[in-house]
LUMBA-490671 format. One record per residue: residue in one letter; chain; x, y, z of N, C-alpha, C, O, CB in turn; residue number from 1. Coordinates in steps of 0.02 Angstrom, whole numbers, padded with zeros to 5 digits, always signed. Each point is the difference from the previous one (the first is absolute). Glycine has a CB too. Example, Ala and Ser with C-alpha at 12.3 -4.5 7.8 and 13.67 -1.06 7.14 Angstrom:
BEGIN
{torvex "A"; "A"; {+00660; -00284; +00390}; {-00045; +00059; +00000}; {+00045; +00060; +00000}; {+00052; -00001; +00033}; {-00147; -00058; +00029}; 1}
{torvex "S"; "A"; {+00077; +00112; -00098}; {+00042; +00059; +00003}; {-00039; +00055; +00037}; {+00025; +00055; +00008}; {+00034; -00087; -00116}; 2}
end
This chain:
BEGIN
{torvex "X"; "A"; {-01868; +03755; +04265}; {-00001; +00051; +00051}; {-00073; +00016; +00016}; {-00039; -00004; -00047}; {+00150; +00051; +00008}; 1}
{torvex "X"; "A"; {-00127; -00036; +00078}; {-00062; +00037; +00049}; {-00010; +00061; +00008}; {+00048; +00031; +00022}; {-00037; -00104; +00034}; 2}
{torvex "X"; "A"; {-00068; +00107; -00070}; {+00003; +00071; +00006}; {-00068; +00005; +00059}; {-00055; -00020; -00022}; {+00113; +00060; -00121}; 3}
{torvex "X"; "A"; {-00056; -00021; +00197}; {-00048; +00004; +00041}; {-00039; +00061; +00035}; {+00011; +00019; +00057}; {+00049; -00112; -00055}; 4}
{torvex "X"; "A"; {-00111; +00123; -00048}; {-00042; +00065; -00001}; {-00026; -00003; +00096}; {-00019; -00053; +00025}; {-00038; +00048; -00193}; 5}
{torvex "X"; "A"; {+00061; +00045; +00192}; {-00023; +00028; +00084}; {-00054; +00043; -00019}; {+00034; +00025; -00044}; {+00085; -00017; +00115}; 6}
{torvex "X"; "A"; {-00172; +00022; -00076}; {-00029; +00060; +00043}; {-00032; -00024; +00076}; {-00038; -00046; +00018}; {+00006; +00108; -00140}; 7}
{torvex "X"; "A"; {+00073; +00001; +00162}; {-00012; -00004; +00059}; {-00028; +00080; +00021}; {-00005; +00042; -00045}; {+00097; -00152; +00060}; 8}
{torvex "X"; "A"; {-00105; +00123; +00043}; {-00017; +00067; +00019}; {+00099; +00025; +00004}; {+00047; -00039; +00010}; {-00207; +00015; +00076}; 9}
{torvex "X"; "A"; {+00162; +00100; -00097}; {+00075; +00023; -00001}; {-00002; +00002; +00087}; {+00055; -00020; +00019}; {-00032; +00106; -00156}; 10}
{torvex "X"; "A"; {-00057; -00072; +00184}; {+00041; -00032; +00066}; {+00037; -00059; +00025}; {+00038; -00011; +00047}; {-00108; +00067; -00034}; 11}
{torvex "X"; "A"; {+00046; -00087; -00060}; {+00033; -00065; +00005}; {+00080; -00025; -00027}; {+00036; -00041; +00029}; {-00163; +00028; -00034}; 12}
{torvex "X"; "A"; {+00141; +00041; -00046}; {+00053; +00016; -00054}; {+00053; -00006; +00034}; {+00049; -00021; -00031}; {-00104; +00093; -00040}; 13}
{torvex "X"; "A"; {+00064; -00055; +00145}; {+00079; -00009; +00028}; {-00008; -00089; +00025}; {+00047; -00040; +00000}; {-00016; +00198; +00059}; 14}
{torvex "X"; "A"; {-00077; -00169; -00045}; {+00006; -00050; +00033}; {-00013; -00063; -00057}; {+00020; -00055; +00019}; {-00055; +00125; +00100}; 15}
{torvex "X"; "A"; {+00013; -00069; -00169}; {+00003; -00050; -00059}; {+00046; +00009; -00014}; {+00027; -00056; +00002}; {-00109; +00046; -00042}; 16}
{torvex "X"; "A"; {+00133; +00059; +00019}; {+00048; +00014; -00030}; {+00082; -00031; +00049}; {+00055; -00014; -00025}; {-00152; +00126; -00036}; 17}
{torvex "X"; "A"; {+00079; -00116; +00128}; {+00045; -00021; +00023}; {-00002; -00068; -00008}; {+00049; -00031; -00023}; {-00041; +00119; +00085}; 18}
{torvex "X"; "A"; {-00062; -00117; -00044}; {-00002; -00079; -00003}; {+00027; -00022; -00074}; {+00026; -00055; -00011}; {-00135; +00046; +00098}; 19}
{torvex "X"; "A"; {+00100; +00055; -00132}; {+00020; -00031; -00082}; {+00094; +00012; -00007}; {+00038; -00029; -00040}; {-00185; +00081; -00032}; 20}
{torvex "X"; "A"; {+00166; -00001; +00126}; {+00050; -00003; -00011}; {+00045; -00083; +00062}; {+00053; -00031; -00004}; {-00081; +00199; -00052}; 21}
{torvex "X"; "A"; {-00016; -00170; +00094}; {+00032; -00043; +00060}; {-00009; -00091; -00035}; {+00025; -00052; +00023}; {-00073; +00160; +00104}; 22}
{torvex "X"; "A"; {-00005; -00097; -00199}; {+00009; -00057; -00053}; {+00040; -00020; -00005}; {+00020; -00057; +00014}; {-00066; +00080; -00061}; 23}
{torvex "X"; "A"; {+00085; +00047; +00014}; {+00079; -00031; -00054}; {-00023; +00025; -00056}; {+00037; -00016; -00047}; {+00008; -00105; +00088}; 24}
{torvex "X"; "A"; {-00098; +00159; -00059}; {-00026; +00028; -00061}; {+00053; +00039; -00032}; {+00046; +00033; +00022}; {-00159; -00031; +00023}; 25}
{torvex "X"; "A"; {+00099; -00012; -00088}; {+00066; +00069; -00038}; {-00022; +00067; +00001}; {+00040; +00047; +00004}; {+00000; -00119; -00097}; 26}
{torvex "X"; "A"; {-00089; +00078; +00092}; {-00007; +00064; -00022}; {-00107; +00008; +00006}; {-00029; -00054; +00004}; {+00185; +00051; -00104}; 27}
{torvex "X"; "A"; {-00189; +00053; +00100}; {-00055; +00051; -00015}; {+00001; +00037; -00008}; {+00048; +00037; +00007}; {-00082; -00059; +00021}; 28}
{torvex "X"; "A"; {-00063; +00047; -00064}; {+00010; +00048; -00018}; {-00051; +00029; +00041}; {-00043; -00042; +00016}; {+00099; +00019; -00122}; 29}
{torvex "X"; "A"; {-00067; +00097; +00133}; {-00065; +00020; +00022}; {-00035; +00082; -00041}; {+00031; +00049; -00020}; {+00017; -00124; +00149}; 30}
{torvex "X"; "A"; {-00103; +00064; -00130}; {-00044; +00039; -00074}; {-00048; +00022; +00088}; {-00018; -00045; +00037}; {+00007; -00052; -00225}; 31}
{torvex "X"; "A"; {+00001; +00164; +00202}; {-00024; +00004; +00040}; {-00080; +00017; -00003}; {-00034; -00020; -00047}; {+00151; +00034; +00075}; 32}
{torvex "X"; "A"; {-00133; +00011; +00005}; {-00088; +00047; -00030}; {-00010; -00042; -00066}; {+00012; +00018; -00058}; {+00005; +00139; +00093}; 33}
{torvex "X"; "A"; {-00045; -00231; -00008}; {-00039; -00038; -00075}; {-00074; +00014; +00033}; {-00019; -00007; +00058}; {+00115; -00115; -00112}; 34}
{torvex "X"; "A"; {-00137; +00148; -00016}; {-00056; +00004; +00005}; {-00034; -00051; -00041}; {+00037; -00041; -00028}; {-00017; +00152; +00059}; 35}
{torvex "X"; "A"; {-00095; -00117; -00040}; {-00011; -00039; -00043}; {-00090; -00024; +00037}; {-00029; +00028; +00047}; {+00191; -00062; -00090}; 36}
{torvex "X"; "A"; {-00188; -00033; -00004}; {-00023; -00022; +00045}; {+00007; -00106; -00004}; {+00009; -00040; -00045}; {-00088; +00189; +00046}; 37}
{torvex "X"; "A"; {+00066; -00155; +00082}; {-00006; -00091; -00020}; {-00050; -00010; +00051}; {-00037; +00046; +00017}; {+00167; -00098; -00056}; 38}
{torvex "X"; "A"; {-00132; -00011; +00067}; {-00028; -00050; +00043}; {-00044; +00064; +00037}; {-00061; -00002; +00002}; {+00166; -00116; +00013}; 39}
{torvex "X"; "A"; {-00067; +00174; +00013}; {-00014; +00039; +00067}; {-00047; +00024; -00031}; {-00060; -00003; +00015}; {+00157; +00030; +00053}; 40}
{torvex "X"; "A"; {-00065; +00008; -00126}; {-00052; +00039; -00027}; {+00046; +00056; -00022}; {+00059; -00017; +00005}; {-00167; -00018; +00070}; 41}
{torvex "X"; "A"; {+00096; +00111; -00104}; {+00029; +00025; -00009}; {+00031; +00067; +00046}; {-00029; +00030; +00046}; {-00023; -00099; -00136}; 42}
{torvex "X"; "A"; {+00115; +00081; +00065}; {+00032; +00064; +00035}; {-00004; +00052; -00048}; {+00021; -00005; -00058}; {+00060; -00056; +00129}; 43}
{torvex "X"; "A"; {-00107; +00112; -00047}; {+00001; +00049; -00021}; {+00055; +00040; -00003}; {+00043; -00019; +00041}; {-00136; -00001; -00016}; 44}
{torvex "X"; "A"; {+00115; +00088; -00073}; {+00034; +00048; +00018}; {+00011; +00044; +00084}; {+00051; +00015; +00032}; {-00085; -00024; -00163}; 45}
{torvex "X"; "A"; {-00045; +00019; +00147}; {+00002; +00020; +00072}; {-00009; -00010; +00046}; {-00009; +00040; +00045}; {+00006; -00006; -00076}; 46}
{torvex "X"; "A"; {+00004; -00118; +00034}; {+00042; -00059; +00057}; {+00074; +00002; -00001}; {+00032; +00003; +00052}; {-00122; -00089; -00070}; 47}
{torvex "X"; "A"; {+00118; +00084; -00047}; {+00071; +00017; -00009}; {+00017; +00043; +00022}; {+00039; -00015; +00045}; {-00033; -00023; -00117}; 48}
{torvex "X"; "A"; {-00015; +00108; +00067}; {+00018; +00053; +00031}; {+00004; +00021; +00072}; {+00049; +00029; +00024}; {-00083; -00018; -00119}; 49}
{torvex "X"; "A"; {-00025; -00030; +00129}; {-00011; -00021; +00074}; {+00038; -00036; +00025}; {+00004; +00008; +00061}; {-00093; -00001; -00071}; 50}
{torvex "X"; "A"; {+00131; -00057; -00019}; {+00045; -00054; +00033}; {-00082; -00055; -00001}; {+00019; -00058; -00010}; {+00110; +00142; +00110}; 51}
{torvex "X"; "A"; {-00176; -00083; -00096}; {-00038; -00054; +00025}; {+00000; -00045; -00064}; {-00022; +00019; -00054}; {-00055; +00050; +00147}; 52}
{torvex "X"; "A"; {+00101; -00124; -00084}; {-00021; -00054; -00085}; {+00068; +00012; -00021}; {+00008; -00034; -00051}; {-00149; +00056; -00005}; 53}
{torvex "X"; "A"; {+00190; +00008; +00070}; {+00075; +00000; -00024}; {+00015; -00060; -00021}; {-00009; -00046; +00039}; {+00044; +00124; +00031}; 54}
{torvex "X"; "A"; {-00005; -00095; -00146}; {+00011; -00076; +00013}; {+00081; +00008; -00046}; {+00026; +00052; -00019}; {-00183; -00125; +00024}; 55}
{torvex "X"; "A"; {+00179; +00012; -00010}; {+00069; -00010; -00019}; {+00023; -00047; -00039}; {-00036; -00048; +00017}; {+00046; +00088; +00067}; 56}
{torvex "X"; "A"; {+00027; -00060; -00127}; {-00016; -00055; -00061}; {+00105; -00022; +00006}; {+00051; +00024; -00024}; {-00202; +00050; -00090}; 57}
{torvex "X"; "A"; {+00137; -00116; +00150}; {+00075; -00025; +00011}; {+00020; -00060; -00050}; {-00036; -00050; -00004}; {+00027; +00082; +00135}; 58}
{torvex "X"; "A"; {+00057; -00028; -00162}; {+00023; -00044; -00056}; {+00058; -00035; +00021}; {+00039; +00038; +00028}; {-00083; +00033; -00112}; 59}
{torvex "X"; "A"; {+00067; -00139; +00079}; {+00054; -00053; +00024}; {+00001; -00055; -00052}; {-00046; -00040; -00011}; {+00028; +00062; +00139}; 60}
{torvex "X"; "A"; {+00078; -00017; -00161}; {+00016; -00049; -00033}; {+00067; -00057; +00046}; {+00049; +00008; +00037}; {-00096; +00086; -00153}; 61}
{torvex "X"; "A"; {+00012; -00149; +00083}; {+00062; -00047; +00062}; {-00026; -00065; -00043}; {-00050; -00018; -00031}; {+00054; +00078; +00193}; 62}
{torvex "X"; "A"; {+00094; -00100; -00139}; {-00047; -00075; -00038}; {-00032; -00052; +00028}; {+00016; -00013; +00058}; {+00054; +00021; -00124}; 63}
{torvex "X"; "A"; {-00098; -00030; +00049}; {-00045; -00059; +00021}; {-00001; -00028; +00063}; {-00045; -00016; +00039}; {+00058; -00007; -00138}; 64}
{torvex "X"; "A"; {+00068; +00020; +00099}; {+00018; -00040; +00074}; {-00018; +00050; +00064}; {-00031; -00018; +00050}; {+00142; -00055; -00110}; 65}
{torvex "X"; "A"; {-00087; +00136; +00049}; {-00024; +00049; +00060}; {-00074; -00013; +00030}; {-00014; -00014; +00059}; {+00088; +00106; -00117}; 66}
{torvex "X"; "A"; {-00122; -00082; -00002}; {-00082; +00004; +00012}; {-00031; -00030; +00044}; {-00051; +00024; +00023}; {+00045; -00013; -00113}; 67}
{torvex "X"; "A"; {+00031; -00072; +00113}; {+00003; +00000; +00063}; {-00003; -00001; +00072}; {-00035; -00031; +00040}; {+00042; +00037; -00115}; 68}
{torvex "X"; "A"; {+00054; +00051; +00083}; {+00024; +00027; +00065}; {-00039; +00040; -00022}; {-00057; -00013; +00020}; {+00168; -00010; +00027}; 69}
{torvex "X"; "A"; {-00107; +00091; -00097}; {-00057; +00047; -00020}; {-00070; -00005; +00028}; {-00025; +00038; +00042}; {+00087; -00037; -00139}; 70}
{torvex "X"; "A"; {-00084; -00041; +00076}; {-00088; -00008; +00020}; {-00002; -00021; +00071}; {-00047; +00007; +00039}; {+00002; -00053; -00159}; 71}
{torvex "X"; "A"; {+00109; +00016; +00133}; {-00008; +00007; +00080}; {-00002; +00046; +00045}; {-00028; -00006; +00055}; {+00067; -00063; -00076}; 72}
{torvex "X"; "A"; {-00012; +00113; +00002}; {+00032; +00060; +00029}; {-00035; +00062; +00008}; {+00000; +00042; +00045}; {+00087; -00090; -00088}; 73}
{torvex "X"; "A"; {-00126; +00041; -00032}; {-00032; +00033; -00022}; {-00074; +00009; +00014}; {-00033; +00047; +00023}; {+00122; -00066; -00082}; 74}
{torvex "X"; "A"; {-00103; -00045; +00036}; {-00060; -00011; +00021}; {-00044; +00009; +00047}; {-00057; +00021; -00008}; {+00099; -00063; -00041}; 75}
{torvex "X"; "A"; {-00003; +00016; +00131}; {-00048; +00030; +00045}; {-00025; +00079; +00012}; {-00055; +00017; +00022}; {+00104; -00115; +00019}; 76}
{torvex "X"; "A"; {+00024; +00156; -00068}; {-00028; +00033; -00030}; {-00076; +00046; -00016}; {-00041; +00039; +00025}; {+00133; -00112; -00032}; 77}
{torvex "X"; "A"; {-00075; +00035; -00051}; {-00052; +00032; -00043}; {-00087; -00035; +00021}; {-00055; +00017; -00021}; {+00170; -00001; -00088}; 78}
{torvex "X"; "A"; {-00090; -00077; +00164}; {-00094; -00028; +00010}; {-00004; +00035; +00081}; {-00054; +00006; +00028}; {+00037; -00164; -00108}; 79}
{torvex "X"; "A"; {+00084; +00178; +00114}; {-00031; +00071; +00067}; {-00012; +00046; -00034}; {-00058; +00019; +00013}; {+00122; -00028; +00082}; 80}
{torvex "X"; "A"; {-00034; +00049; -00145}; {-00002; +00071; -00020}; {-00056; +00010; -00049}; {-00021; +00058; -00004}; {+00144; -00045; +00022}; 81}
{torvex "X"; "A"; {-00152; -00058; -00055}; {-00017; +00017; -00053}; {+00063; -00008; -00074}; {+00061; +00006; +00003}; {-00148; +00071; +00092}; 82}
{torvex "X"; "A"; {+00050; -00090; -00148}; {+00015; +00013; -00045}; {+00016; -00071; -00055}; {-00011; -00056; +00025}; {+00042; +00171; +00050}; 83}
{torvex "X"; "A"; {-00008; -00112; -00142}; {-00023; -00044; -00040}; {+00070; -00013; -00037}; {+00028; +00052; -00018}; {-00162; -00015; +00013}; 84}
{torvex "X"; "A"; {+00171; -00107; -00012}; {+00038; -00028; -00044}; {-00008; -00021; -00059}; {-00058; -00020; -00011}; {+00082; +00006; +00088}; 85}
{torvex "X"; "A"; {+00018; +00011; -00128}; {+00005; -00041; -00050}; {+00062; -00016; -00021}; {+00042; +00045; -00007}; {-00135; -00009; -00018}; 86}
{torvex "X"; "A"; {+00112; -00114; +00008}; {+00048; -00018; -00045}; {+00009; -00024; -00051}; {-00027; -00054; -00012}; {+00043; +00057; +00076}; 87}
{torvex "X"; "A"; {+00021; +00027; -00108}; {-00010; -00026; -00085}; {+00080; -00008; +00002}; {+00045; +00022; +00036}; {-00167; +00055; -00113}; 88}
{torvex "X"; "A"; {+00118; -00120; +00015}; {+00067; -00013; -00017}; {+00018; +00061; -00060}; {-00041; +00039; -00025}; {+00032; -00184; +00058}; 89}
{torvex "X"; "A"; {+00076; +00141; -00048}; {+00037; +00093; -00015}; {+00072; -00041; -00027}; {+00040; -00038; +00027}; {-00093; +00155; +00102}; 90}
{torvex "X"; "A"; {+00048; -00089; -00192}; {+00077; -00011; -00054}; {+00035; +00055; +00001}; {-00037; +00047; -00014}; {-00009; -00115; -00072}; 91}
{torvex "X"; "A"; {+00104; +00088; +00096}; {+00036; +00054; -00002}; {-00007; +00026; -00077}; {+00000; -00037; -00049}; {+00080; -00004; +00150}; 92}
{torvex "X"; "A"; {-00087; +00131; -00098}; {-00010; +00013; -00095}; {+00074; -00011; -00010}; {+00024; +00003; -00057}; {-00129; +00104; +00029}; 93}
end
């Protein structure tokens, strides 16, 4: 199985979220207001608060065969909008 980490900006969140469902995905998860820092640099608490730097940490597990249609779907996505993937492979506990 595949577990495939999203942060994207949270405006974006309806529209990733549809394409993952128009996959065949089973299922996500969304963790909203992720702060932190990477590549960009960091978000602060009072970028978060402002809405400015809002970001969103979307989680999708799916198997192999989906990934895919996924990164298709997905993908253009996240290289108009902004924002960053990863896929690792994931054993059920």
């Amino acid at each position: 199985m595949n577990r495939i980490d999203l942060f994207l900006s949270e405006r974006e969140v309806a529209r990733v979220c549809r394409a993952i469902r128009e996959s065949g995905a089973p299922g996500y998860s969304v963790m909203r207001h992720v702060t932190g820092m990477g590549v960009g640099g960091a978000i602060d608490e009072a970028m978060d608060f402002s809405g400015l730097g809002a970001n969103a940490h979307v989680i999708v597990f799916c198997e192999p065969e989906l990934l895919p249609k996924l990164r298709s779907l997905v993908g253009p996505l996240m290289r108009r909008y902004g924002g960053v993937g990863f896929v690792s492979q994931a054993e059920p506990f």
